[in-house]
C-alpha positions in Angstrom: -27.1 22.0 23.8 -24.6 20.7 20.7 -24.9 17.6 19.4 -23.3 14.9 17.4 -25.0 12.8 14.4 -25.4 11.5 10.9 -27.2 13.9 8.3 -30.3 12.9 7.9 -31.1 14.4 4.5 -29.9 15.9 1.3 -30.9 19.4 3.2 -28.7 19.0 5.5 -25.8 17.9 3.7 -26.0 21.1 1.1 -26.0 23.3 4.6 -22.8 21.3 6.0 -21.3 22.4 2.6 -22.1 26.0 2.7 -20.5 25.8 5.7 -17.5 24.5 5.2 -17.2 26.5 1.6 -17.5 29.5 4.3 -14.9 28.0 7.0 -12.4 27.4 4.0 -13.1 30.3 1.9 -9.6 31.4 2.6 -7.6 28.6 1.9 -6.2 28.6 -2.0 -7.9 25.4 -3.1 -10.1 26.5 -6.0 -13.0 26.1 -4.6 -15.1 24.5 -7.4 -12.3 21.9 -7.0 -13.4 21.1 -3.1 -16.9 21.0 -5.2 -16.2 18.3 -7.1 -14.8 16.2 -4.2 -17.8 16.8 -2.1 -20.0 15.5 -5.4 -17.9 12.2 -5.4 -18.9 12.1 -1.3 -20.8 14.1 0.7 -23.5 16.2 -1.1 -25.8 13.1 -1.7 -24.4 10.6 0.8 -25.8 12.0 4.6 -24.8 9.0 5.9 -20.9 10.3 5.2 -21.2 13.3 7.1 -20.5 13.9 10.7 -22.5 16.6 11.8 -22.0 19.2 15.3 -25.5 20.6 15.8 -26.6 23.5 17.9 -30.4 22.7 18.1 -31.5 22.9 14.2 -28.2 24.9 13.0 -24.9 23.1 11.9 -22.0 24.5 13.6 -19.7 21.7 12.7 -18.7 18.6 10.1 -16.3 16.0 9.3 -16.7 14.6 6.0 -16.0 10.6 5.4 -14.9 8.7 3.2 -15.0 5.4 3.1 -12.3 3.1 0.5 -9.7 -0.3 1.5 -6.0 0.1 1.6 -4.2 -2.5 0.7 -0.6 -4.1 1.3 0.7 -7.5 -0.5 -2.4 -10.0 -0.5 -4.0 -8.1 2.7 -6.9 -5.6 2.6 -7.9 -2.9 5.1 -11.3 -1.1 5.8 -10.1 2.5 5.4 -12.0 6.2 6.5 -10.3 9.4 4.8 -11.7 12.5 6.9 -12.0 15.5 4.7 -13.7 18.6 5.3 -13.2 18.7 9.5 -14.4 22.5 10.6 -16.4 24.7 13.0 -18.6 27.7 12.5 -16.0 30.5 13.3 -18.0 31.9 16.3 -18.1 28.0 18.5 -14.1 27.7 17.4 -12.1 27.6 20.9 -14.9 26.0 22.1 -13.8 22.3 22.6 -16.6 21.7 20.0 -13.9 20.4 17.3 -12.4 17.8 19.8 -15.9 16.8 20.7 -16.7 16.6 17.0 -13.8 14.6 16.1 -13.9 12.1 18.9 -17.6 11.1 18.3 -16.2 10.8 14.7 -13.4 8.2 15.8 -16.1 6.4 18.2 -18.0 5.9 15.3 -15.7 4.6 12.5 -14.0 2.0 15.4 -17.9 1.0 16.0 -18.4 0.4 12.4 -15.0 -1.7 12.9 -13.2 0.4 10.3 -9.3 -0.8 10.5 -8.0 2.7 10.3 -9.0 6.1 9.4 -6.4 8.8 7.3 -6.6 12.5 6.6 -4.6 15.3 4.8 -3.5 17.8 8.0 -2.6 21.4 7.5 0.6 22.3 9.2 -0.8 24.6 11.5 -3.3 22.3 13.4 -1.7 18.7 13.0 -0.4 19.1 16.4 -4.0 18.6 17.0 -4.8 15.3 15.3 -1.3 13.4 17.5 -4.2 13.7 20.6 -6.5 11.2 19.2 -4.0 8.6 17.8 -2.9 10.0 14.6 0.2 10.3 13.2 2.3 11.1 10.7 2.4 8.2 8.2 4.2 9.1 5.0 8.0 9.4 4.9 7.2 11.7 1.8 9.8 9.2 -0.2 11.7 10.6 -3.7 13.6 9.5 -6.1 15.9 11.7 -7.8 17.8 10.0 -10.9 21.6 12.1 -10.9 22.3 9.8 -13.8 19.8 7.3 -15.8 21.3 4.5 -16.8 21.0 4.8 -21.1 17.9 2.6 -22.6 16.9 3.6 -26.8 13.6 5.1 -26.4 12.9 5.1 -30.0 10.1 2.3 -29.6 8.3 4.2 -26.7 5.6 6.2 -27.0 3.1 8.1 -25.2 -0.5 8.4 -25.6 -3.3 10.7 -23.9 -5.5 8.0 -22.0 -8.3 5.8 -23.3 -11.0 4.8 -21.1 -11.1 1.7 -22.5 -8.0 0.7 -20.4 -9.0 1.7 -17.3 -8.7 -2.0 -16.1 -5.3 -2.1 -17.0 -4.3 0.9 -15.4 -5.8 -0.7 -12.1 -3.8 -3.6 -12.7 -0.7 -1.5 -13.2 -1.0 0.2 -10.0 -1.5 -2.8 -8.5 1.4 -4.1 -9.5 3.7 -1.3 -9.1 3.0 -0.7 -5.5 2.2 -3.8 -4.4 5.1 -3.4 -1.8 3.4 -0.1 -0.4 1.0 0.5 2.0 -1.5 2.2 -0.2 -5.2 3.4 -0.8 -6.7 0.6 -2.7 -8.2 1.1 -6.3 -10.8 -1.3 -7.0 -13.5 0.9 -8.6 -14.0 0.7 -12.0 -15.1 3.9 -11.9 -12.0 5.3 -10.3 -10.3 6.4 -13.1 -13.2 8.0 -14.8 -13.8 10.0 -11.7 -9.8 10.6 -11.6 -9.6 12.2 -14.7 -12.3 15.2 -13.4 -9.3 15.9 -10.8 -6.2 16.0 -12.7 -6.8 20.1 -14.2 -7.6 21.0 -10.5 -4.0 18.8 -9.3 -1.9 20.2 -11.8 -1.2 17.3 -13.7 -1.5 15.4 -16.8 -2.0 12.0 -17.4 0.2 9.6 -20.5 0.0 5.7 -21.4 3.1 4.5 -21.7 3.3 2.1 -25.0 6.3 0.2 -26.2 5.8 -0.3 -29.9 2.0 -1.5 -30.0 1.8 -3.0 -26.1 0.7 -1.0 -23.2 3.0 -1.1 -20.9 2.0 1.6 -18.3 1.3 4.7 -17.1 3.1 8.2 -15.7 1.4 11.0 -13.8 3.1 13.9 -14.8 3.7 17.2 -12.6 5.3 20.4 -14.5 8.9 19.1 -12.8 8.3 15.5 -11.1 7.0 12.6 -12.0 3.8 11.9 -9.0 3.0 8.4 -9.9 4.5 5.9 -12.3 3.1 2.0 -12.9 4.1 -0.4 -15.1 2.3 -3.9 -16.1 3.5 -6.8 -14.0 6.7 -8.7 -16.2 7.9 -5.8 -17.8 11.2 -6.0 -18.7 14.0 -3.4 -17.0 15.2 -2.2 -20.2 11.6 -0.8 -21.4 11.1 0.7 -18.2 14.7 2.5 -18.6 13.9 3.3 -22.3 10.5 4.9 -20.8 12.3 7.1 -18.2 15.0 7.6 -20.9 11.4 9.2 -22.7 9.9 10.6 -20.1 13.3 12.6 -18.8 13.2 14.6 -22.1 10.3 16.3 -20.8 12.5 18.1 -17.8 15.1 20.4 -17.7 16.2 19.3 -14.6 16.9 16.0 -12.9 14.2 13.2 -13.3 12.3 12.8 -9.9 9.9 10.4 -9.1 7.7 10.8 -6.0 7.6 7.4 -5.3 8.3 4.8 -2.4 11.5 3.3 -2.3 9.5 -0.1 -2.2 8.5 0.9 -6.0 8.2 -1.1 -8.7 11.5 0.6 -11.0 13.9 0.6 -7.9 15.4 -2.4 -9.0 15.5 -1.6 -12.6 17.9 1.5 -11.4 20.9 -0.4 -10.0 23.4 0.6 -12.6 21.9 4.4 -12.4 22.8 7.3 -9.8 20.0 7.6 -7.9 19.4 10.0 -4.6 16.8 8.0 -2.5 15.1 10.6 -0.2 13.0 10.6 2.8 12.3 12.2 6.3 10.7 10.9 9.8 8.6 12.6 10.6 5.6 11.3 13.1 3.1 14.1 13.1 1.9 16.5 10.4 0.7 15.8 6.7 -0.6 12.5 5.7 -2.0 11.4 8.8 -3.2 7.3 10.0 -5.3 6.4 13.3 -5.6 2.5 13.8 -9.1 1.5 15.1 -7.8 1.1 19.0 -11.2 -1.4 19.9 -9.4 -4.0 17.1 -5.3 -3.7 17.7 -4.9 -7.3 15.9 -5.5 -5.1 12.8 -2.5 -2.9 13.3 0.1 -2.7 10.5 3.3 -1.4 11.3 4.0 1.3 8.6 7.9 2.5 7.4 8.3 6.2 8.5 11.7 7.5 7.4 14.8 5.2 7.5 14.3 2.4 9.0 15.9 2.4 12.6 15.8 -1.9 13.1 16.3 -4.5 10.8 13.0 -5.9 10.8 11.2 -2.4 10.0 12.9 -2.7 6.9 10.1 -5.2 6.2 7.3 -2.7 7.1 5.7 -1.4 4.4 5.8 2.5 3.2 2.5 4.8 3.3 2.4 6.0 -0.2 -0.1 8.4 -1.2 -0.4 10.7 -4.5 -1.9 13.4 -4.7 -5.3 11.4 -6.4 -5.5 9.6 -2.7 -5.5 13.0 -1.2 -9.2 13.7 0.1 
């Protein structure tokens, strides 16, 4: 008869991850990448794994993570699911449903506000039957023409860990507008910087003359997150982009949410602002359904009624993805 439960010990949770290394084997992540995740949670933390048991032998897991999310002043209890599989020989066997629901059951017992996950195209069909759906509007910004700001006085540095505070405080800032995962570690950034190889990208502080001003996440050809400390002025944040843009051939694109922090330093710039609706698929939210009060209504596309345009925008990138 399969079960559902906790790990109970370290044993266990080094079996769940032989078996999902095995169900994902496949898949293109490098796998000492999916590794290193599991080290941050899961190979020593039983408690965050979901286990489907067939007497003594895993069959099944659902890795969690638990973080906030935050929006404005307000903070959410928040479960990323990572690692969801089955033993290839109990798949079409209901025994992922089963496993997943007793997963939900739990986090709405534990009164978690919402769980999130990363879905793969071909099964996110799957995850619309137990309340999720698709959460991110996948927002860009594509600058056609940047507005002219001398960038002689910027420069950019590799990081420093003695500023991880401020880089907090910086994202903090900059997305205060967004729906986001929250970073309130002080560890995070340490932790963050193990990832970036793995993500493909690289990491600058943003100085103007000798005062940090920010940060960029950098991609080969986009920008993936951007922050800037709170009061800085619109014509160091142009003289930064002004910077940064040297480092593309093409145009510069930020994938960010239009609720950013430099949208309204880019009025007298051409700027392409880019999303799609979509409600199933990727970046995926559940709201705990035994505590509706806690529901936020989250910005999905282009606003369809004036007071969505209130509703704050799911912004993940790719460090938030689990």
């Amino acid at each position: 008869m399969i079960n559902f439960r906790l790990a109970n010990n370290l044993q266990e949770c080094a079996s769940a991850f032989r078996l999902a290394r095995h169900v994902f084997s496949k898949n293109t992540t490098d796998p000492e990448y999916k590794k290193l995740l599991w080290d941050m949670n899961g190979s020593i933390h039983p408690e965050q794994l979901m286990l489907a048991c067939d007497k003594t032998d895993i069959i099944g897991l659902v890795r969690m993570i638990p973080s906030k999310m935050a929006w404005r002043e307000h903070s959410y209890s928040l479960m990323g699911l990572s690692s969801i599989c089955v033993e290839p020989s109990y798949q079409g066997k209901n025994v992922g449903r089963s496993l997943l629901q007793k997963t939900l059951e739990y986090c709405d017992s534990m009164g978690i506000d919402a769980s999130y996950l990363v879905a793969r195209h071909a099964v996110d069909h799957f995850y619309t039957k137990f309340g999720f759906f698709g959460a991110s509007s996948y927002p860009q910004l594509i600058i056609k023409q940047l507005e002219f700001a001398d960038p002689t006085d910027i420069i950019l540095k590799p990081h420093d860990s003695n500023h991880h505070s401020n880089y907090l405080n910086f994202h903090h800032h900059a997305y205060l507008e967004n729906l986001k995962v929250a970073r309130y570690e002080a560890d995070y950034w340490q932790k963050s910087f193990e990832r970036l190889s793995y993500l493909g990208l690289s990491f600058e502080e943003i100085w103007d003359q000798n005062k940090l001003i920010g940060y960029v996440l950098l991609s080969n050809d986009y920008i993936d997150e951007i922050a800037f400390a709170d009061g800085t002025k619109d014509k160091s944040i142009l003289a930064s982009l002004n910077k940064i843009q040297n480092k593309f051939i093409e145009n510069l694109t930020l994938r960010v949410p239009h609720q950013h922090q430099v949208v309204k330093s880019l009025t007298k710039c051409d700027v392409l602002f880019i999303s799609r609706q979509c409600l199933y698929g990727g970046h995926m939210l559940r709201w705990n359904k035994l505590n509706p009060d806690r529901t936020l209504p989250v910005n999905i596309g282009s606003p369809q009624a004036s007071e969505e345009k209130n509703y704050p925008i799911f912004a993940l990138s790719k460090l938030d993805e689990i």
